[in-house]
C-alpha positions as CSV (number, residue, x, y, z in Angstrom):
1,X,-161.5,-52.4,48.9
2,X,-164.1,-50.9,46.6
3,X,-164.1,-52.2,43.0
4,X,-164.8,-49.3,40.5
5,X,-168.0,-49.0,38.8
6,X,-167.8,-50.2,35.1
7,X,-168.5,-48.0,31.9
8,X,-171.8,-48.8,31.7
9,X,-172.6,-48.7,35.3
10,X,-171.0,-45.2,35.6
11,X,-172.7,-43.9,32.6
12,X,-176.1,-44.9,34.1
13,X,-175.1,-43.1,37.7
14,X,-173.8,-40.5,35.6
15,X,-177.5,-39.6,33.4
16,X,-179.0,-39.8,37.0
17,X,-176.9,-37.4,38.4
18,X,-177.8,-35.0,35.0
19,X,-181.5,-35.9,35.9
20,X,-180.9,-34.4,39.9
21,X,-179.0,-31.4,38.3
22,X,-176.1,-32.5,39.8
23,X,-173.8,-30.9,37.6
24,X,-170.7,-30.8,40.2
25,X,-171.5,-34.5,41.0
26,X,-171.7,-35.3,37.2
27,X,-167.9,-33.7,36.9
28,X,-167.1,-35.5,39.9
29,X,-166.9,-38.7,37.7
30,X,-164.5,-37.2,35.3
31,X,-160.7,-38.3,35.3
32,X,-158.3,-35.1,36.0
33,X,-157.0,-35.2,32.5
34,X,-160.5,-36.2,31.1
35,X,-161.7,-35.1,27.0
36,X,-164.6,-33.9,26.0
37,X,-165.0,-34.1,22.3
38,X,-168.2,-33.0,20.2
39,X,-167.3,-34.4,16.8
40,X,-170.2,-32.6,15.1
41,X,-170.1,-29.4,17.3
42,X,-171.3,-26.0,15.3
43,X,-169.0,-23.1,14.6
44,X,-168.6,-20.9,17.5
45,X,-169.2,-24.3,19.8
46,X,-166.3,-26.0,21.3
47,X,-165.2,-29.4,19.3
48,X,-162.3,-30.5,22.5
49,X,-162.7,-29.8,26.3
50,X,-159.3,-31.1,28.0
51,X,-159.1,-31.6,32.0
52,X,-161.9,-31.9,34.4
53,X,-162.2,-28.2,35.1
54,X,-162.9,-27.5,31.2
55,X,-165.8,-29.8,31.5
56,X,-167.0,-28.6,34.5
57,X,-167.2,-25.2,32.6
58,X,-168.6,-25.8,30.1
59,X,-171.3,-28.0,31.7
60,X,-172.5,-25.2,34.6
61,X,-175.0,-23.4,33.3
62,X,-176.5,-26.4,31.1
63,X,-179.9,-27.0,33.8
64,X,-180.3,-23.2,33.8
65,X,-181.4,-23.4,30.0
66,X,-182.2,-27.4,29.6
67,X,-184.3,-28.7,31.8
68,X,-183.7,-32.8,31.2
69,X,-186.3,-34.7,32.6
70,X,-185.8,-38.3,31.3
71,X,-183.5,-40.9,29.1
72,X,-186.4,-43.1,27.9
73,X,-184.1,-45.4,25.6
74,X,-180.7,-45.9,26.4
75,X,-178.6,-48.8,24.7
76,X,-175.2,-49.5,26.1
77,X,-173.0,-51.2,23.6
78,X,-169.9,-53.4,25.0
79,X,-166.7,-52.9,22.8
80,X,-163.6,-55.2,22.5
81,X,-161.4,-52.4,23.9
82,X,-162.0,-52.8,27.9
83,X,-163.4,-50.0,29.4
84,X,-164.9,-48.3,26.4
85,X,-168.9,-48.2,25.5
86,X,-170.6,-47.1,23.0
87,X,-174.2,-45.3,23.7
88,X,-177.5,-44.6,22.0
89,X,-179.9,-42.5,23.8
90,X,-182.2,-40.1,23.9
91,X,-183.0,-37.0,26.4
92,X,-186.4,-35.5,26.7
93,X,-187.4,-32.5,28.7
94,X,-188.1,-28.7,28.2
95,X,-185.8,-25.3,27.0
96,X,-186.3,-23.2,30.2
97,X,-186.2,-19.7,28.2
98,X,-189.3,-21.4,26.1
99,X,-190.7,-24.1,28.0
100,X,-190.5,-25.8,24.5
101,X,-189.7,-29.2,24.4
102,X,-186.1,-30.7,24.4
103,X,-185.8,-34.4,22.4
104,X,-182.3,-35.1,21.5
105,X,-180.7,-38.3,20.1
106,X,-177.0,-38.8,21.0
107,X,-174.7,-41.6,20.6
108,X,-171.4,-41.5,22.9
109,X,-168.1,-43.2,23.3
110,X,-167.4,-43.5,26.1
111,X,-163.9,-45.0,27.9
112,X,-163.4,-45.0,31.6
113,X,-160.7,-46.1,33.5
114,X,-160.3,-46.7,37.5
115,X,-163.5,-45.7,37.7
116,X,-163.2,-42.4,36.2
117,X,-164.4,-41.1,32.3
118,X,-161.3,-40.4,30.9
119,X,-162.8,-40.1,27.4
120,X,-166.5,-38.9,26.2
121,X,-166.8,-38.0,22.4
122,X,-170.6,-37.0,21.7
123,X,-172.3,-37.3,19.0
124,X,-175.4,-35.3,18.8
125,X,-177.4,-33.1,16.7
126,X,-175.6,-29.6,16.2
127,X,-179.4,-28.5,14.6
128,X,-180.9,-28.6,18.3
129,X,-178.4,-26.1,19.4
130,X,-180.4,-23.4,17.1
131,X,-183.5,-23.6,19.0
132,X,-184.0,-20.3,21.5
133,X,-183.0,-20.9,25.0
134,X,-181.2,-23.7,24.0
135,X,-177.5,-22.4,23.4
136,X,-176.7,-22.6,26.9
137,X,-172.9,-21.5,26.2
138,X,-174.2,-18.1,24.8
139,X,-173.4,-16.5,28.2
140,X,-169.3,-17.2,28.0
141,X,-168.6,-16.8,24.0
């Protein structure tokens, strides 16, 4: 019988699979009925992604503009609630319309359950979003 990873450990697989632009692999980890939530998400950005497939969406065409090419802090917080994290970190890389470079600070919760994220609410900076080539939903709206 295989135990299922934890929070943090899926977390960690999951910013690895980001850093392999495994996108597909990334949604993989998502629970069917999976949320996305973006708290601080612009106008014109979604705030709620329900379901796997939604995610998966809205996640496909992120390497084509954001090219990620390390998390050089990343904090995992334990929470009383089991299964739930909170995390600090930070993703560096480059815009690929630019090749400026891409620093963003982002704190998550994040609750998982069987092994799957059945909860991600992110917390980053909706600012970053008005750099060119980094609106990488600009395509589908």
């Amino acid at each position: 019988m295989t135990v299922p990873m934890t929070a943090a450990e899926l977390h960690h697989h999951g910013l690895r699979l980001l850093l392999e632009k495994d996108v597909s692999g990334w949604v993989d980890l998502w629970d069917e009925d999976g949320v996305l939530e973006f708290p601080f998400a612009p106008q014109g950005w979604p705030t709620r992604l329900e379901g796997k497939a939604a995610v998966g969406d809205y996640m496909r065409h992120y390497p084509d503009h954001i090219d990620l090419h390390d998390f050089p802090e990343v904090t995992i917080h334990q929470t009383v609630t089991p299964g739930t994290i909170v995390v600090e970190m930070r993703g560096v890389g480059r815009l690929v319309e630019t090749d400026s470079p891409f620093d963003m600070t982002y704190i998550a919760v994040v609750t998982v359950r069987d092994g799957r994220i059945t909860s991600y609410r992110d917390y980053w900076n909706p600012l970053a979003v008005s750099q060119t080539g980094a609106d990488f939903l600009e395509a589908t709206r």
